[in-house]
N, C-alpha and C positions, 0 to 999 in steps of 0.2 A: 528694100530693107538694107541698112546699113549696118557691115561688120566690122566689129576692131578686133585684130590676132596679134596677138603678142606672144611673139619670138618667131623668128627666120629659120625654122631648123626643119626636120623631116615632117613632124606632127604638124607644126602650122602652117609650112605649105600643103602639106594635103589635105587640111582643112580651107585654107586660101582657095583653094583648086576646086576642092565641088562644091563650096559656097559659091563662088562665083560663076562655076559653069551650072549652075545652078539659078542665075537672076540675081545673086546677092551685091553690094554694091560694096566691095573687101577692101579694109588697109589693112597693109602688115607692116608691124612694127618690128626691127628688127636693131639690135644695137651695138652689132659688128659692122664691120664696113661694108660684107658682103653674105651674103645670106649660104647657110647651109655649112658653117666653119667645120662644125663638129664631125658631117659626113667625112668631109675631107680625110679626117684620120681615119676611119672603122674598116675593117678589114684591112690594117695593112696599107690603106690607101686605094687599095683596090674595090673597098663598099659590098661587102657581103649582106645584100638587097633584104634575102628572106629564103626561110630554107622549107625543102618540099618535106621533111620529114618531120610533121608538128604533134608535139603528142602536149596533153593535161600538163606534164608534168614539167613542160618546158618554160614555164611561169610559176613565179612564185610570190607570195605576200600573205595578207593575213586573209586574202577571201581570194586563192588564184582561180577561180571558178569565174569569177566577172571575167576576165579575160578567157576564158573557153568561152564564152557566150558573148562575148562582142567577136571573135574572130568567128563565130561559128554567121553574123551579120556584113562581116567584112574578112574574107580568108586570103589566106596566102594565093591562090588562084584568081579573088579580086585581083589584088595585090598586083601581078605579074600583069593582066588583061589590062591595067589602069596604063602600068610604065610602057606596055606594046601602043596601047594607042594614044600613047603622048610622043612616042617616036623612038623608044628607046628601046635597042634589042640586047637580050642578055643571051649566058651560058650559064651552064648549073656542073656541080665536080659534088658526086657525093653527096647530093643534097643541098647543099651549098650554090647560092643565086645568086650572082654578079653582071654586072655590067659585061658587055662580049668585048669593048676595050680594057676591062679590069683596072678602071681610074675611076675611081671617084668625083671626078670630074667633070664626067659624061652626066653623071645623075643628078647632080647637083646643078649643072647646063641644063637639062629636058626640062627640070623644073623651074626654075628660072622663064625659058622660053615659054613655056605655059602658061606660068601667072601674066607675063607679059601679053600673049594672045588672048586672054582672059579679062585682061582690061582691070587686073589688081592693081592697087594704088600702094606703092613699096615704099618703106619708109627706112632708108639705112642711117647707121650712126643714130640712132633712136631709141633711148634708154628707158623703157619705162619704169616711174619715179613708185606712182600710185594707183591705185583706180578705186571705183565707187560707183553707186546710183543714185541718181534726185531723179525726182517724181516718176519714173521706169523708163530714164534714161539711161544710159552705162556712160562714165566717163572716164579716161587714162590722162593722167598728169605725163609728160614726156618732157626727156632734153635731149633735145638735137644738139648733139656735142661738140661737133666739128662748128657750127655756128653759134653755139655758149649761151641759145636760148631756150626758155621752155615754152612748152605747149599745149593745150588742155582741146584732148580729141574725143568726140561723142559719137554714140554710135546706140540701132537698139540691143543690138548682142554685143557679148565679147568670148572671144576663147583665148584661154590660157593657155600656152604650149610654150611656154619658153623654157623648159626643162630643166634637169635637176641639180644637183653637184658636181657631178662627175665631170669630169675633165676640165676643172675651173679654169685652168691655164688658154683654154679653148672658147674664153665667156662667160661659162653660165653664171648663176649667182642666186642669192634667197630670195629674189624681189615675188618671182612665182607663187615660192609659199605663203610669202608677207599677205601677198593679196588675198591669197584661199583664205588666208587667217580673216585677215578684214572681213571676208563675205561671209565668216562665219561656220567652218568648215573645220571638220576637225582633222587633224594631221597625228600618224604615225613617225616618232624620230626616223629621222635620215641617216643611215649607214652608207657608207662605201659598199660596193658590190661587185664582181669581177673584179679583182684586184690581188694582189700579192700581199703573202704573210711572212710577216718577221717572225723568227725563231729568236729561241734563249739558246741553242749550243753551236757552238764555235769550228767545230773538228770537222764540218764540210765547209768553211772556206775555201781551201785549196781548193777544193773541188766545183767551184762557181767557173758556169756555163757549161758542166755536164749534161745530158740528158739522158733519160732513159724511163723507159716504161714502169709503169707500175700501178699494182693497186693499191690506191687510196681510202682509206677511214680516218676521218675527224673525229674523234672524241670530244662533246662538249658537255662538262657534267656529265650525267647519265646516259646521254642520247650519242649516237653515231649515226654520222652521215657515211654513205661511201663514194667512190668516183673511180674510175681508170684512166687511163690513158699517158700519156708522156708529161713531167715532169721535167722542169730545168732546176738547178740548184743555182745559187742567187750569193753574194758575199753578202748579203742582207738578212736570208732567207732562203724560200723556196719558191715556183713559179710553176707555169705550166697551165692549162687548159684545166686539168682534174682541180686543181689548185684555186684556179679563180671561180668556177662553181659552187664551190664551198667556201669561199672567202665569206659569205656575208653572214653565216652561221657563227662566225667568231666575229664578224662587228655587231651581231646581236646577243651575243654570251652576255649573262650579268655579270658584273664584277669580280663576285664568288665563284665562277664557273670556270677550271682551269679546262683549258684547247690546246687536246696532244694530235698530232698527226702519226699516223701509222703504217710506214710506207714498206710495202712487200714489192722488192725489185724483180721476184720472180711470179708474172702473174698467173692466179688459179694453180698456185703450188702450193698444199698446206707446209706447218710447220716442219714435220716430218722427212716430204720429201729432198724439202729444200737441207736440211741436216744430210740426208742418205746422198745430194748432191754436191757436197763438201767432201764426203767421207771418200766418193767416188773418184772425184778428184785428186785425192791426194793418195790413192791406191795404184793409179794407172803406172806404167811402167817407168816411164819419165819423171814419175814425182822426186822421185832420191836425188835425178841430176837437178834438177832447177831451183830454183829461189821460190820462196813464197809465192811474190807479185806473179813471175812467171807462172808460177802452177796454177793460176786461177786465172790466165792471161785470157781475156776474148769474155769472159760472162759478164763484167760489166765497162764503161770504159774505164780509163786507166787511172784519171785522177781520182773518181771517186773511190775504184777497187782502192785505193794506196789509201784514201783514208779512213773506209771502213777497217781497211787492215788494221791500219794504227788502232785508232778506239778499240780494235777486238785486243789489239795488246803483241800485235805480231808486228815483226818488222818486215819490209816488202825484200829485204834482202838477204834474210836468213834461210838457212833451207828447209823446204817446203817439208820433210823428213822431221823437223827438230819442232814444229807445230806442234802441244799438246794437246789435249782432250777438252779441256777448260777452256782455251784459244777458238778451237775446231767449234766449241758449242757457240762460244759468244758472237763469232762471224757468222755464224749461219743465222741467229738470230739477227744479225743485223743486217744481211742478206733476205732476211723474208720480216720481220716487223723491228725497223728506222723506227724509233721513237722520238720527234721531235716537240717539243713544248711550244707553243706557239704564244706569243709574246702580245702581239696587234697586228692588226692588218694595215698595209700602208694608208695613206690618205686619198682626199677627193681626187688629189692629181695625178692621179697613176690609175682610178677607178674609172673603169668602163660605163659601169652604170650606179647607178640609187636607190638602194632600196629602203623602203618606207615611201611615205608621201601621205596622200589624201585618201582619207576612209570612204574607200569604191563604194561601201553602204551609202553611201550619198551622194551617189552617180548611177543614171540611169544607165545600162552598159548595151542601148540600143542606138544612145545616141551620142553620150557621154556629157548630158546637160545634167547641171546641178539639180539633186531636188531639193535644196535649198532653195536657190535663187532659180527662177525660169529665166530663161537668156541667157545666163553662161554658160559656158560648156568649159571642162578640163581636160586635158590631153597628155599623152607622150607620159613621161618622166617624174611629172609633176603627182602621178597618181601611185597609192601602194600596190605596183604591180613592178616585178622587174623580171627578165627574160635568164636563159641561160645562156653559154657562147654557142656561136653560130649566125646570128640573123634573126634569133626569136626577138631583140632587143627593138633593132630596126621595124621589124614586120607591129610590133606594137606602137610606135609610133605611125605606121601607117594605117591601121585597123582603128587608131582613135582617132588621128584624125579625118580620115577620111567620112566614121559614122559623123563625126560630128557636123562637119561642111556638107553630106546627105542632108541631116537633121533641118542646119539651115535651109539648104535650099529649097527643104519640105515646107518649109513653114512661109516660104514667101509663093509658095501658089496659093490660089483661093480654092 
């Protein structure tokens, strides 16, 4: 049986991979120069694989349930067992699954040598234009770029995994969607996801490339999200792990829906304490000698402490004695809820991932074939499923495509 996969990235080789150790007879279409661009950045460069700590909640879309139930078909324990017996040994830090080189490099090699002992037929600089059926054939319109011609390649399946927005600077592009659309597929708008948000207030510039912990609450309309964890402050914006979890909750706000952030620097401290922690401060013995800045010196770092000071309305060099009551309230509030209005979220080129895509209602999630169309299969990126940070991102491109290249290989025994 002959397959055509379109796109070079995680999803379609791992569908490449058990299609053809499978009997299939695979091209992959791929329209970088070299296959797997995008791994190359994730993690740092380092390729944080797939992580041992997977819960429900660690995907999101409009049905995150299909992805519990193709991983529960193909798990992160697949997952690990596939990369050991293709030659690749990892390390794990916290859950967290990398390469035991921690390059990018190495995974993006294993797979490589794979397809190659597999006898896939790889097709680079290979753009695909279009695709289609006549009579329950599948065909892809293609330009081979670097030779300025085009090409019309058949096959009886095809899978889509050329994946989504995110990182356009890195390849990707709509041609994915275009196709679902062609086949007839309904599609969820596309947002940015993992990614950083612009702010409307100005008074934490100085303070870009601070960090510090804190609890996070998005406000969108009605609803709150929340997150923890560290936080960088940005001359744009704000950043951070908490930050890009929640980002695509405001690239899916409607218009109407204003997105405040609510950032407490001191976490699991109500209102209250964090006040009684101000008050405590400025009581200790040393408060009469020192300055402001100084009396509050070590609780957050310096550039931010100086400009929360400011907005509170204090100078970092007045003394710490001559603070009033009005002052002491406003810092503490802005010591435990930063209100910041959140403007947009940056774009595809800074977005890790994409959410929205292809309505999973219309994908079997055992194998990830349309039930539209029999013979195609959709993968990775291209579907409304997207992960959280860590590796859930990745371990979903491998969980789809891997059922899918199953699926195939099932289907070529008798």
């Amino acid at each position: 049986m002959q397959v055509l996969v379109i796109g070079g990235g995680a999803s379609g080789m791992m569908a490449a991979i058990h299609a053809a150790a499978g009997g299939c007879r695979v091209t992959l279409l791929e329209q970088n120069k070299k296959l797997g661009k995008k791994l190359y950045a994730t993690g740092n460069g380092k390729c944080n694989l797939t992580n041992l700590q997977m819960h429900p909640g660690d995907y999101r879309g409009n049905d995150p349930a299909f992805a519990v139930e193709a991983l529960r078909n193909f798990s992160v324990s697949d997952t690990l067992s596939t990369f050991s017996e293709m030659g690749l040994m990892t390390k794990e830090r916290y859950g967290y699954v990398y390469p035991h080189s921690e390059q990018a490099k190495s995974v993006v090699s294993i797979l490589t040598l794979e397809l190659r002992r597999l006898g896939v037929r790889v097709l680079l600089s290979c753009k695909a234009l279009c695709a289609g059926q006549e009579n329950g054939v599948f065909y892809v319109d293609a330009e081979l770029t670097e030779e300025g011609r085009r090409q019309r390649l058949f096959a009886n399946c095809l899978v889509l995994a050329s994946g989504g927005l995110a990182g356009q600077n890195l390849g990707t592009g709509e041609v994915g969607y275009e196709i679902c659309r062609l086949f007839g597929h309904r599609l969820f708008p596309t947002v940015p996801a993992l990614v950083q948000l612009q702010t409307a207030e100005r008074f934490l510039r100085p303070a870009a490339g601070c960090r510090a912990d804190a609890d996070v609450t998005l406000q969108v309309g009605e609803k709150n999200y929340r997150e923890n964890g560290e936080i960088i402050v940005t001359d744009y914006g704000i950043s951070g792990i908490p930050i890009l979890q929640l980002s695509r909750y405001v690239a899916m706000a409607k218009k109407e829906e204003v997105c405040v952030l609510h950032l407490n620097f001191f976490p699991g401290k109500e209102k209250e304490d964090i006040r009684a922690l101000v008050e405590i401060q400025l009581q200790k013995s040393f408060a009469l000698e020192r300055t402001a800045e100084e009396a509050f010196c070590g609780m957050l770092p310096d550039k931010l402490l100086y400009a929360l000071l400011k907005e509170a309305g204090i100078s970092g060099s007045e003394a710490a004695g001559c603070i009033h009551e009005q002052q002491r309230k406003r810092l503490a509030s802005l010591f435990g809820n930063l209100r910041l209005t959140v403007t947009k979220t940056l774009d595809f080129t800074k977005a890790q991932a994409t959410a929205g895509g292809v309505d999973v209602s219309e994908i079997h999630p055992h194998t990830m074939e349309s039930r539209r169309i029999p013979g195609l299969y959709i993968t990775g990126e291209l579907l409304d499923i997207d992960g959280t940070c860590g590796g859930y991102n990745l371990q979903w491109a491998w969980t789809s495509g891997a059922l899918a290249g199953k699926a195939l290989a099932k289907a070529v025994k008798p």
